[in-house]
Structures are given as C-alpha cells and as structure tokens.
N, C-alpha and C positions, 0 to 999 in steps of 0.2 A: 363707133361703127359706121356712122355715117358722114365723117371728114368732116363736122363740125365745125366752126373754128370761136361761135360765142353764142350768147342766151341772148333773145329777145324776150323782154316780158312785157307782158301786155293786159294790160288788167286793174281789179283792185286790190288792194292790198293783200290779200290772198294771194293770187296768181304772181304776184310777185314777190311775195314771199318765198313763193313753192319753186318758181325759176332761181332762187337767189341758191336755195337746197338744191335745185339739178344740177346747177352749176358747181357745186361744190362735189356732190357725187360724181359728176363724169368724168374727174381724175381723180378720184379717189371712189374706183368703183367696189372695193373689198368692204368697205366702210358701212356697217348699218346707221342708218339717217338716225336712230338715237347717238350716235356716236358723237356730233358734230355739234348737239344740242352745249350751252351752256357758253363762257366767255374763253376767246383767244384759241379757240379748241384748232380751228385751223393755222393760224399764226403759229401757233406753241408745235402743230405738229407738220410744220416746214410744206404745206401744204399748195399745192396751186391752185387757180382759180382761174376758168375764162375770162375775159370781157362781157360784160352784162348792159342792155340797154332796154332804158326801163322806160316806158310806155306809159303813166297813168289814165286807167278811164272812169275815175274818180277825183274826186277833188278834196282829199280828207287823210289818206294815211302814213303819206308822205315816204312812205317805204322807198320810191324811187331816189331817196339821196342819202339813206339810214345803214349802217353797219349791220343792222338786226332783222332777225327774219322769225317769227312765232308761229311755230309750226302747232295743229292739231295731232295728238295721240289718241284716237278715240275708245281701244282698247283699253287705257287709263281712265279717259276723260282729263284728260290733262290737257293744259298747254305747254309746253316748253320753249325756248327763248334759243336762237344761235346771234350771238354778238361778237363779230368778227371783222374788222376795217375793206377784210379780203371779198366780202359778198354785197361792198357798197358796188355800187350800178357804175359804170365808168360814167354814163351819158344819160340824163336825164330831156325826153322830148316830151315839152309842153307842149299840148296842141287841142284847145278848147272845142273843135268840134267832136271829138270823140265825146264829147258829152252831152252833146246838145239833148241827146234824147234819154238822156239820164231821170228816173221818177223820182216826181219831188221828194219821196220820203226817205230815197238813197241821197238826195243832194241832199237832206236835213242833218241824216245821221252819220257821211263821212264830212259834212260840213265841221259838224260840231266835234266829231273825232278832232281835227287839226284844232280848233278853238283846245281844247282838252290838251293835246301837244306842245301848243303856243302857253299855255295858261301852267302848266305841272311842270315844265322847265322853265318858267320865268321863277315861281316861289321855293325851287327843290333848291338845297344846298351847290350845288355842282357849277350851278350857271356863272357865267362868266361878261366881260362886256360885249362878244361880239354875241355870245349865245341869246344875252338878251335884247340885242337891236334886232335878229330874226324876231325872238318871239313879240316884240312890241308893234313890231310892220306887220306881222301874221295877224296879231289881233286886232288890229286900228281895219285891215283889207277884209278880215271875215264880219264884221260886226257892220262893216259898210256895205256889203255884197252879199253874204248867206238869205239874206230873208227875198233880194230879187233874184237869184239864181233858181230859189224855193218857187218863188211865182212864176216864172220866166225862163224856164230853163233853155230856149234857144238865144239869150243875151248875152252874145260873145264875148264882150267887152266885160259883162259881168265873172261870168264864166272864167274867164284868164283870171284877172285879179283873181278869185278862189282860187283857180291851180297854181300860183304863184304864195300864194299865200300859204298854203298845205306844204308848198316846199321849204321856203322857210321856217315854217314850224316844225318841218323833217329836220333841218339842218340846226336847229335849236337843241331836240333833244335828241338827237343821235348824242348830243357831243352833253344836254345837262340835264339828260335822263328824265321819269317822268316819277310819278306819284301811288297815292293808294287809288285814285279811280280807276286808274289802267291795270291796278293788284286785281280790287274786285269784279273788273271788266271780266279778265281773261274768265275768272273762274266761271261767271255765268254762263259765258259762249262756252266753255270747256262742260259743261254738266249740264246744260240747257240751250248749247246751242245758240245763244241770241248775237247778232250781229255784232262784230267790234264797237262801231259807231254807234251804234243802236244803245249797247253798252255803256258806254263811256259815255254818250248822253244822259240817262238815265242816272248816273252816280252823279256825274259832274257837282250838279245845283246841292248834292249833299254833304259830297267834302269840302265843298265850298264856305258849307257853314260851320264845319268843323274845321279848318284854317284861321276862317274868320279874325279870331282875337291875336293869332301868332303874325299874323300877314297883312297887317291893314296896310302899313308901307308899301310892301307890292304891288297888293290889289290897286292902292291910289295911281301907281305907275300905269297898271291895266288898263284903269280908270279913262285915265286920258289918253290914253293911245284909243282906247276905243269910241271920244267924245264924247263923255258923257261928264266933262268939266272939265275946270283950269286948277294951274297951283296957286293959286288964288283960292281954293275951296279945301277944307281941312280933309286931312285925308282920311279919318274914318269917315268922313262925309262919300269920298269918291271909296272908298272900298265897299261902304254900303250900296252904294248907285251901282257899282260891278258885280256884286254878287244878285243884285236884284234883275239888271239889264239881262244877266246872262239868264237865269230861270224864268222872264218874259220871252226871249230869244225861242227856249227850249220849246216855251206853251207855243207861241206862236207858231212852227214847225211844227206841232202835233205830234211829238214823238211819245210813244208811252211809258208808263209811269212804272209797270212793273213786269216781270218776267212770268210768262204764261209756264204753268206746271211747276211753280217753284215753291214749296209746301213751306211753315214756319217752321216744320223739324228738320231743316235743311241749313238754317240759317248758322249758326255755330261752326256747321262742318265748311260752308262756305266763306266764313268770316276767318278760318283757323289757315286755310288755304292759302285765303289773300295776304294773311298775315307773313305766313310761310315767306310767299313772295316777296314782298315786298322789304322785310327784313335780311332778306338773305339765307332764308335757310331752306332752302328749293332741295338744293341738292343734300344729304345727310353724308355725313364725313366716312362712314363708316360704309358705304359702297361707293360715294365718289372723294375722293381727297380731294384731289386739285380741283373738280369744280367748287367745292364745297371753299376753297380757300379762296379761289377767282372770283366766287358771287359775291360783289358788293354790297346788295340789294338796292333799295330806289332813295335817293336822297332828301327824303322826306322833309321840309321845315317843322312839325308839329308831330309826336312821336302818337301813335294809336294804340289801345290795348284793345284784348282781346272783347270785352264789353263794348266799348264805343265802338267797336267794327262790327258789333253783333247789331247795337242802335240803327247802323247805316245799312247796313244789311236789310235789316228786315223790313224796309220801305218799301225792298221790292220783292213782295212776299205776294203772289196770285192768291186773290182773296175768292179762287171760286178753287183752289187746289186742295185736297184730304187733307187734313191738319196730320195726321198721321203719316204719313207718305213718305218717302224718303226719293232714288231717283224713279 
C-alpha cells in the first residue's frame, strides 16, 4: 500500500522476528501467519520475500543472521517456529551504541541466550567445521565480555565483542541447530511468558548436567575456547571446569532460578511439550503432512525421555505457586 520496497528491523529478538513475518506477509497477503509456520513452507511454496535489514539492540539472539523466526500464538499458548533461508536478513548492522543503555539484566539474559546458541550447536549432531569455529569464537568472546558488558554497560569495545559474538553464534546454529534448552525455553515463555534469554538461562546449567557424560569431548573443546585450560589437562577435567564456569557465569549475573506462577502440576504437561519439540513431533501428521514430514526436530547428542525431562523441569517449579494449579 505504501510503495515499500524492504523491512527494517530493529529490535530484539522479538521485533525481528516479527519483521522477518511481515515480510513474508506483505507478498503473500492471503496467507494466515499460521500458515508460514513450520520448515521450507515459503521456499516449497515459490514464495517472495523483500530485503530485510536487521538492526540488533540486543546482544543475544542472533536472529539478525538466522533462517528462523518463533512467532508467539497466545490463543494456544504456543510457540511456533518459521525456518525458511528466505526470511534470513540480507544485512546484518552491528552497532554497539544502540546498547549502551541496555539493563544489566537484559544484557545477562540475551547475553547467555547466545552462550546457549554457541554451546547447543557446538554438542547437537548437525554441526559441521565451519559451524563449530563460530560456535568456539562466540564462546572464547562471551565468557571474556558478558560479565563487563553486565557491569558496564556503556563499554563499547566490550559491547561489540558481545554483538559479534551473538552473531556468530546465529550463524552456528541457523546452520547446526540447537538443543532441549531451547525445547523447554519456548514452552515456558509460551505458557508463562518468561523471556527467551531469561529462559534459556535458566535451563542451560541443567541440560548441561544431563549432557554431561555423552559430551565431555565437546564440552573440553568449550573448555578451552572459553580459557578455562589447555590440552594439556584431561578432558573430563576441562568439561567439568565448563559446566561449572558456566553455572558461576549464570550466579554471577543474578538471573533466576525459576519461573514465577509455574505450579508442580504443570510440569509433565510442560516436559511432554518440550519433548514434542524437540523430537519432531510439533506438528501431527494427520492435520499437517508435509510439516509433520519437514520437522526434523533438534539434533540432540544424548536422547531425553519423558522422566528426565520431568527431572529438568521441575527445578523450575515457583515454590510460592498452588501446588494444585494448572495455567
């Protein structure tokens, strides 16, 4: 209507998200925005897309270099996913003072989102050599930078390193996907609302300890990218020191430990969710075929059942919520 000719987005991960969806609507305006949900959906259906120029004023979700866009349904309470090469951003502007006046507790929790990014496509099956020299630079720059950005948030020079960092952990796992904390993420913010970042912080330090024995090779890689040893030190030694550096990280930034209004008779329905996700089975065959054949699900190293997801779960269970309760 208005001679458009491309999307600026400007924002955090949200808002860039939500331009990556306008853009997809505004040549395809027949189209209900559940429609686009899901993998290739615009690819498969010969679809155009403007030029998109993505802004971050965050330093955490990396959205500005990602195929994928997680749209909220709150009528469901759902998340759903559009992964599509057509809604990556043509142009990605770094530019460290849009952040300057960012609060510490947003730099904590999209900080540790990209650690999350960096960290769930370095151990998933999918990664590859170039996906893991992003994720190794992402984690060696946030583990040197996240706690002064936290202190200091007008330190420019810190500041970049993290926006650069977040990017290359975008470009990690657009391409080798991510894990079960991002499974359990979604469903918390989808049913409780709690911030992405905020999220994935929160879970991080616990599938970390459910990786633990399948991943010590990795974690050692993490290890040293993030200094915390040489190969010179056995690498259960440096995957212990990464699983502990990170859950100091986390206390350090003061993020919280559980999800406000989230009762213990919630936990199963949220663990079955996550699982959903992350397995592949989002979408059900029998009202969507082709998503249902498209969803890969997340390339997990260490396989979860339905109990150990309920374990992980329920850590963050609000210990002043009805035990009774449901949403």
């Amino acid at each position: 209507e208005k001679g458009c000719n491309g999307i600026i987005a400007f924002g955090g991960g949200s808002p860039m998200d939500c331009a990556k969806l306008i853009a997809a609507m505004s040549t395809n305006p027949l189209k209900d925005p559940k429609y686009f949900m899901g993998t290739l959906t615009l690819t498969l259906g010969l679809a155009s897309v403007p030029p998109i120029i993505a802004v971050p004023t965050t330093a955490g979700t990396g959205s500005e270099c990602t195929i994928a866009a997680v749209i909220s349904f709150p009528e469901e309470q759902k998340k759903y996913t559009v992964v599509d090469p057509k809604i990556c951003p043509n142009v990605a502007v770094l530019d460290p003072t849009v952040l300057a006046k960012l609060p510490p507790g947003m730099t904590a929790c999209t900080g540790v989102d990209a650690l999350t990014h960096a960290v769930e496509s370095y151990v998933g099956e999918w990664r590859n050599s170039m996906t893991s020299d992003y994720s190794l630079r992402a984690t060696s720059a946030i583990f040197k930078h996240l706690r002064t950005c936290y202190a200091n948030g007008e330190d420019m020079a810190a500041r970049q390193e993290l926006l650069v960092a977040s990017f290359n952990a975008g470009v990690a796992f657009t391409r080798a996907n991510v894990g079960y904390v991002h499974a359990i993420a979604h469903q918390l913010g989808a049913l409780y609302h709690t911030p992405h970042g905020m999220a994935n912080a929160m879970v991080l330090p616990h599938i970390l300890d459910f990786y633990r024995a399948g991943c010590a090779d990795s974690f050692a890689d993490l290890s040293v990218a993030a200094g915390l040893g040489t190969r010179q030190d056995s690498n259960d030694e440096l995957a212990d020191r990464f699983v502990q550096a990170t859950k100091d990280l986390i206390r350090d930034l003061e993020i919280p430990t559980y999800v406000k209004g989230f009762p213990a008779s919630m936990v199963p329905v949220v663990a079955e969710r996550a699982l959903n996700e992350a397995h592949g089975n989002a979408y059900p065959f029998s009202q969507a075929p082709m998503k249902y054949m498209l969803e890969l699900g997340y390339p997990v190293p260490v396989y979860m059942t339905q109990d150990q997801c309920e374990n992980v779960v329920a850590n963050f269970v609000d210990p002043s919520a009805p035990s009774g309760s449901k949403l």
